[in-house]
C-alpha positions in Angstrom: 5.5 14.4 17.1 8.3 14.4 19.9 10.4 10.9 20.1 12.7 9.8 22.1 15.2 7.8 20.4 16.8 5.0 22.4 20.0 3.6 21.4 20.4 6.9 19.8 24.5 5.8 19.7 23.7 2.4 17.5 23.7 2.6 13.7 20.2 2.7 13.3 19.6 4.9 16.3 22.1 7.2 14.6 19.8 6.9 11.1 16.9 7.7 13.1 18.3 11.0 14.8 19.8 12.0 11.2 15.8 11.2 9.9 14.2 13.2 12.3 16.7 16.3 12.3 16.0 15.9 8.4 12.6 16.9 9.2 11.1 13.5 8.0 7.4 13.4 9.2 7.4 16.8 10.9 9.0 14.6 13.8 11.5 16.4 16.9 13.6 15.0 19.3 12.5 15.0 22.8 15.5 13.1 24.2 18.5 10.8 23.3 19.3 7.6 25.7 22.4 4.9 25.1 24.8 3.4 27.6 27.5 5.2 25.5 25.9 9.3 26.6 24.4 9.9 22.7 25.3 13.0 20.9 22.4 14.7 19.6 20.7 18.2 19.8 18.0 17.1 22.8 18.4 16.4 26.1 21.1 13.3 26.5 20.6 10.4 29.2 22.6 7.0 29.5 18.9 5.7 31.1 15.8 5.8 29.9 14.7 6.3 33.2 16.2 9.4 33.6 14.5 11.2 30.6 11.8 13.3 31.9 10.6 15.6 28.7 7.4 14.6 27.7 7.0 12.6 24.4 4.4 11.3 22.2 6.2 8.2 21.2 9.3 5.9 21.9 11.6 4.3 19.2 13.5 1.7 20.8 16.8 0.4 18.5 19.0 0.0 21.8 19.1 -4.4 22.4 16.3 -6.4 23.1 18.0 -7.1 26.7 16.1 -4.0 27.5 12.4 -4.5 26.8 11.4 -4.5 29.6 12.7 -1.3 31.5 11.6 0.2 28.2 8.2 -1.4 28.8 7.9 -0.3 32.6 9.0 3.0 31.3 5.9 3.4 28.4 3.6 1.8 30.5 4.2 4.5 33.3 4.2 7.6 31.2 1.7 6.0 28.8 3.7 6.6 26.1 3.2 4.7 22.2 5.9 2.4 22.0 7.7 1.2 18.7 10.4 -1.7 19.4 13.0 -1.4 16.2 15.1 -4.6 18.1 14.7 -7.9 17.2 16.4 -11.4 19.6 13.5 -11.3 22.1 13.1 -14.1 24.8 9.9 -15.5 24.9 9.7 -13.8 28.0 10.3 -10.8 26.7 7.7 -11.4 23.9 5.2 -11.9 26.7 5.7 -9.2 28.5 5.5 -6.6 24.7 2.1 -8.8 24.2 0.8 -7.9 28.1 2.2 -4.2 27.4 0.2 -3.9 24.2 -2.9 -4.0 26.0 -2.4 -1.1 27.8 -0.4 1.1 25.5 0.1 0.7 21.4 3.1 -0.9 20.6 4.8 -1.3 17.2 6.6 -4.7 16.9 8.3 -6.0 14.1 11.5 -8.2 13.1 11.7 -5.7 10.3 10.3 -2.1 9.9 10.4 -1.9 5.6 6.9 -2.1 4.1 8.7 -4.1 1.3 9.7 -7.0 3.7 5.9 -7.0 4.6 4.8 -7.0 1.1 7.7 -10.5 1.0 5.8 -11.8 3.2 2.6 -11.1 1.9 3.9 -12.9 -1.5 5.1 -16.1 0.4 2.5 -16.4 1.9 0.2 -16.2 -1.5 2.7 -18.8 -3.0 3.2 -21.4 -0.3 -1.1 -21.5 -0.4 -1.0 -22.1 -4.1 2.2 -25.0 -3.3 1.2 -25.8 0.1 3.6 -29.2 -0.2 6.5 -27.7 -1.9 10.1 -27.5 0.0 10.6 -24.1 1.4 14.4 -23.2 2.4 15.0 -19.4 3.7 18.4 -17.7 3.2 19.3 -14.4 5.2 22.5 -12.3 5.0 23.7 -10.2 7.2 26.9 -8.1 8.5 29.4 -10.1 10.2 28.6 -8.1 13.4 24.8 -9.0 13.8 24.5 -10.8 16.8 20.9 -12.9 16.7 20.3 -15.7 14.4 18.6 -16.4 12.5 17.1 -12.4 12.1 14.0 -11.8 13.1 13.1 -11.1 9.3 13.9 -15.1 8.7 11.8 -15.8 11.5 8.8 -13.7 10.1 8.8 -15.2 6.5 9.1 -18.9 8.0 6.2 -18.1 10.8 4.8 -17.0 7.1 5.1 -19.9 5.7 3.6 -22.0 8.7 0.6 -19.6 8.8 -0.1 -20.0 5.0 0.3 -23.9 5.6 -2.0 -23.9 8.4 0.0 -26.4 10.4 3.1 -26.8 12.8 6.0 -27.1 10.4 8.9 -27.3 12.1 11.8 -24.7 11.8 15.5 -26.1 10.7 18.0 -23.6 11.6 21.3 -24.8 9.9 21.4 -28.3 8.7 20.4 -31.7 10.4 23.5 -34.1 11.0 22.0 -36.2 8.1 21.1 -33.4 6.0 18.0 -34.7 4.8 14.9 -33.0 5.4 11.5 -33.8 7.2 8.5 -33.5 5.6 7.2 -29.8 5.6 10.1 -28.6 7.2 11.2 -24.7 6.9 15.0 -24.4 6.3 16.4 -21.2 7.4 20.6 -20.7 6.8 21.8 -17.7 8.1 25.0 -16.2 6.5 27.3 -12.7 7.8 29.7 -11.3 5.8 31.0 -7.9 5.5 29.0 -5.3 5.7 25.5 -6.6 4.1 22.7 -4.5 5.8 20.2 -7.4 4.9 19.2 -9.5 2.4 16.9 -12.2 2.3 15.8 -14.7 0.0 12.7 -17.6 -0.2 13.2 -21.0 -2.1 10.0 -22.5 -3.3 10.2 -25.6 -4.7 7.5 -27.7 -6.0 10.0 -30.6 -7.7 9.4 -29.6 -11.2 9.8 -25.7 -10.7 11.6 -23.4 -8.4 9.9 -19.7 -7.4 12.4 -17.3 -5.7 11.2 -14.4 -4.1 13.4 -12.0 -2.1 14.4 -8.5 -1.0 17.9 -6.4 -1.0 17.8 -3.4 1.5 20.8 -0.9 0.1 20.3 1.8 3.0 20.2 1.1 7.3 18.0 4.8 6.4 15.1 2.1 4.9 14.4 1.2 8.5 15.3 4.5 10.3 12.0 5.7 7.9 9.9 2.8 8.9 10.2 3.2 12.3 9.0 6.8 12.1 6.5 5.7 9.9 5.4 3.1 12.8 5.6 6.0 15.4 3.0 8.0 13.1 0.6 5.1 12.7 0.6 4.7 16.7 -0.4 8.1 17.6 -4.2 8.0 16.7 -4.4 4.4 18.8 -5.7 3.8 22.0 -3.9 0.4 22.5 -2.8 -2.7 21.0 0.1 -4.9 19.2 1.0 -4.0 15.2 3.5 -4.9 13.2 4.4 -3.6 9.2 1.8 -5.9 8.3 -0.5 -3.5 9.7 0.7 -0.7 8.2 0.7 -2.5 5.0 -3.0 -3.5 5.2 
């Protein structure tokens, strides 16, 4: 399997070179792109559009500001796609969705399998307390620049699903503080160096359920993305995400 690793200068694009030169997966490095000229043993580019070894899938951890150039780039080579960045525009969730119907593409607001199984649990337990308060907590780095992360955003969007209705998200507080009726609280903390932590508050009134997840290693992630790059290479087309892989 030959990748080409964009935002190969980035912490996680850095985790995913070290993977691959590990030998994780029996994956190689086609070529390396970042706006800062990566340092890796593969053909180096500051543009994707400049690579022109051929590849049997793209990892994208560069910033969602370039989905699509990355997309135009897949679509044109036909090339699996898996997108490692999280902070899309709806825009730029549109145009992934319209690409996935030409090309696979792996999309996800977090690549671990045990994120997925989370969400698989909240989901389970929000049906079982379907009117119970539900408050999200996510901590981060002090350097992460969306919020709330796109892991946040998949357990609340797990939460409505299991509900079967339009609860609204609550980012932060209200002025009041109180909340509406069914509504998804999501805080968002960044401190230090925390690679990610998050944590679900389900509470019925008379009991509490906590359910949560502690990644120790950016490498967690770097490993999940190749994983995601395996799972695309035997599809034709299509949009998956760690819930597919967990299924």
């Amino acid at each position: 399997m030959r990748i080409i690793v964009c935002g190969a200068s980035g912490r996680m694009g850095k985790e995913v070179v070290s993977a691959v030169l590990g030998g994780y997966a029996g994956a190689s490095l086609a070529a390396a792109t970042d706006v800062v000229l990566p340092i890796a043993p593969c053909p180096c580019y500051t543009e994707l559009g400049s690579v022109k070894e051929e590849a049997d899938v793209i990892i994208d951890f560069s910033h969602h500001s370039a989905t699509n150039s990355l997309i135009e780039y897949a679509l044109e080579r036909k090339i699996p796609l898996v997108i490692a960045t999280t902070g899309q525009t709806e825009e730029e969730k549109a145009a992934i969705k319209a690409a996935s119907e030409k090309i696979p593409v792996f999309y996800s607001g977090n690549m671990s399998i045990g994120i997925a199984l989370l969400v698989s649990l909240v989901k389970q337990a929000v049906k079982v307390f379907p009117d119970a308060d539900v408050e999200i907590i996510e901590v981060h780095h002090n350097q992460k620049v969306d919020v709330p992360s796109g892991t946040a955003l998949m357990l609340a969007e797990g939460v409505r699903a299991a509900r079967e209705t339009s609860s609204e998200f609550c980012i932060g507080r209200h002025e009041n503080g109180k909340r509406k009726p069914g509504e998804i609280g999501i805080h968002s903390l960044r401190q230090g160096k925390v690679i990610g932590e998050h944590e679900v508050r389900i509470d019925t009134g008379t009991q509490t359920l906590t359910l949560g997840h502690k990644s120790h290693s950016r490498a967690l992630f770097a490993e999940g993305a190749l994983t995601a790059a395996v799972f695309l290479l035997d599809k034709q087309k299509g949009l998956f995400s760690v819930n597919d892989m967990l299924s």
